[in-house]
Every structure is written in structure tokens, then in C-alpha cells.
N, C-alpha and C positions, 0 to 999 in steps of 0.2 A: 504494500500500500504506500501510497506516496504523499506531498504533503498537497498536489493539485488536489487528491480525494476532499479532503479535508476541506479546503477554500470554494470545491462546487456545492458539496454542501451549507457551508459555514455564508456564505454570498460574499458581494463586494463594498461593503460597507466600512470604508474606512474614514479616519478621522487623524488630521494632522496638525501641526503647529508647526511655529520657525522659530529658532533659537534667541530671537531678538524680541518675541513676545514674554509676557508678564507672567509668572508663573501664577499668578491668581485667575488670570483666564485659561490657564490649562487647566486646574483645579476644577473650577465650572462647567466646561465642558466636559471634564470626566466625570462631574458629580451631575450633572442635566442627564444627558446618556446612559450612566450605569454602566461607562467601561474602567478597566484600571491600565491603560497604556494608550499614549498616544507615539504617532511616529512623526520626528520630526525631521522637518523636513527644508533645505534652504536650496535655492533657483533649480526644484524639480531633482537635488539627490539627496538621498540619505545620509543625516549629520550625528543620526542621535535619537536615542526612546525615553521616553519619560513615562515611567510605572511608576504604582502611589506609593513604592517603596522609596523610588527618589525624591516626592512630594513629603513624606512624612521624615525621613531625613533632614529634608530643609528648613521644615515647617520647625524642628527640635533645635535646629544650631539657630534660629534667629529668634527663639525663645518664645515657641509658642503662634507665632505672626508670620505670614507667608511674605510680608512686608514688599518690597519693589523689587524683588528680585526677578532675573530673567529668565527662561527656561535654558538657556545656556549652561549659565552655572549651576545647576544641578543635575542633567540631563547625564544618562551614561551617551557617551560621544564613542564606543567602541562598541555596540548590541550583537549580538549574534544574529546573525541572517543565515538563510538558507533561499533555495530555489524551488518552484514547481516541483521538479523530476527528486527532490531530496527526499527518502525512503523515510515514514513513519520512525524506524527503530534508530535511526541516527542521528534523528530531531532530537527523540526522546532522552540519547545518550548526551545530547552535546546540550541541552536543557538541564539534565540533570546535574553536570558535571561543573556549570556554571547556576545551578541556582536561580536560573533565567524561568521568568516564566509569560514570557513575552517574548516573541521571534517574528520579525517580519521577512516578507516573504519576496525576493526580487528577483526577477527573471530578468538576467543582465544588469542593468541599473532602475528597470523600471518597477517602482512598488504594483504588486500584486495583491498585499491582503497580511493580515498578520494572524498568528496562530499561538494559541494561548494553550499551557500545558495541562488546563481544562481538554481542549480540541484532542491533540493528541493521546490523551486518557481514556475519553468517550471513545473516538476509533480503536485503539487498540483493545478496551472491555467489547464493543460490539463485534467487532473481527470472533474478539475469542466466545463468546456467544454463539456466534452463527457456526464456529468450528464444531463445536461441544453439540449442539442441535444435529450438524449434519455427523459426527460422527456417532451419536445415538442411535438415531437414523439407522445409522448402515449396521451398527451392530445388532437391534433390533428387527433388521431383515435379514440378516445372516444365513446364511443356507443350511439345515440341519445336517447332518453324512449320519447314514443309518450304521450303526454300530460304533458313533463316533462314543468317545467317555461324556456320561451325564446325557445320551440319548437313552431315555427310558422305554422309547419304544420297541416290544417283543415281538421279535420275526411271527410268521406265521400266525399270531394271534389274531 
């Protein structure tokens, strides 16, 4: 499974900022919305993601007050990306291994969609769902062999 599965599901619904905005307008449109990441974004590339983990950070060293700060200064300016064609289990690996739980998603340089390790979670439980069903399935239609061990069926009878 790939992470495109994920984003035809998941749609195109994204939401950005530029580093030269106020971090109290990111805050709001994270808090309007109901997401916790935004990508941000300066003349159309990728500079940086701001999760409410860097919002709550900031909001602790200026004492409580989101005060004038810019999304610059607290934004991770290194996030972990990945592409389309990048295989479910090595999102998984490279999320976990950074604690990341926001990835956006670029095909070349152009944003595609971001993938929260919510998304990833859901696909890999449903995946193993539908394994676990169809291998029920098939063990439950299993071919009997007459004389096999635990066939109780008696010849002749």
C-alpha cells in the first residue's frame, strides 16, 4: 500500500501559511478547522510545518502569550516529507523514528496533501482487517481429505 492510497481516500484538502505570518493566525486556523498541522509554505515551496506541538512550545517560552511572534520562528524548517509512490511501512518507520506525526506529501516539489500518523494507522489496522477476514474465509472453506487427522467421517457408513 502506498501513501497515494491514503490521500484518495483522505481528499485534497489542504491548508497553508508563510513563515512571515503571525503565529496567532496559525493558531486560529488550526483551532477554526480542527486540524493540528499546517504546511508552510513561501513563493509555492516547502519551508516548514507547524504542529500544535511547535505552537505549544512557543506559546510556554513567551510565558503563556502567543504574543507577535512569527511562524518562522517556531516552525520545524526540516519536516519529513515523502512522495505518492512512498510504501505505507516506511512512512510508518520514518514517523516513528522521528516522533513526527505530520508528513507532507510532495510529488517533486509540488504539495500533494499531508498525512497524519492517524492516516497511516487507520490503513495499516484496515489492511490487516480485510487480511484476517479473507484468511478466515479461506480456512473456513478448506477442502476436507477423507481420512485426513480430525476427519471424523466413517468410510462406508
Amino acid at each position: 500500500m502506498k501513501v497515494s492510497d491514503i490521500l484518495r481516500v483522505k481528499g485534497n484538502t489542504l491548508f497553508t501559511v508563510t513563515p512571515d505570518q503571525p503565529l496567532a493566525d496559525a493558531v486560529t486556523t488550526m483551532a477554526t478547522h480542527d486540524i493540528g498541522s499546517l504546511v508552510v509554505m513561501d513563493h509555492g515551496n516547502l519551508v516548514g510545518m507547524l504542529t500544535f506541538r511547535e505552537v505549544i512550545l512557543a506559546i510556554v517560552k513567551n510565558g503563556g502569550q502567543v504574543g507577535a511572534t512569527t511562524i518562522s520562528g517556531v516552525m520545524d524548517s526540516h519536516p519529513l516529507t515523502c512522495s505518492p509512490d512512498t510504501e505505507i511501512d516506511e512512512v510508518r518507520r520514518m514517523m516513528l523514528g522521528r516522533h513526527a506525526r505530520y508528513m507532507p506529501v510532495l510529488n517533486e516539489r509540488t504539495l500533494m496533501g499531508v498525512i497524519s500518523f492517524y492516516d497511516v494507522a487507520k490503513t495499516v489496522v484496515e489492511a490487516q482487517d480485510f487480511e484476517n477476514r479473507m484468511l478466515k474465509a479461506y480456512i473456513r472453506d478448506w477442502p476436507v481429505e477423507e481420512g485426513a487427522p480430525g476427519n471424523t467421517a466413517v468410510p462406508g457408513a
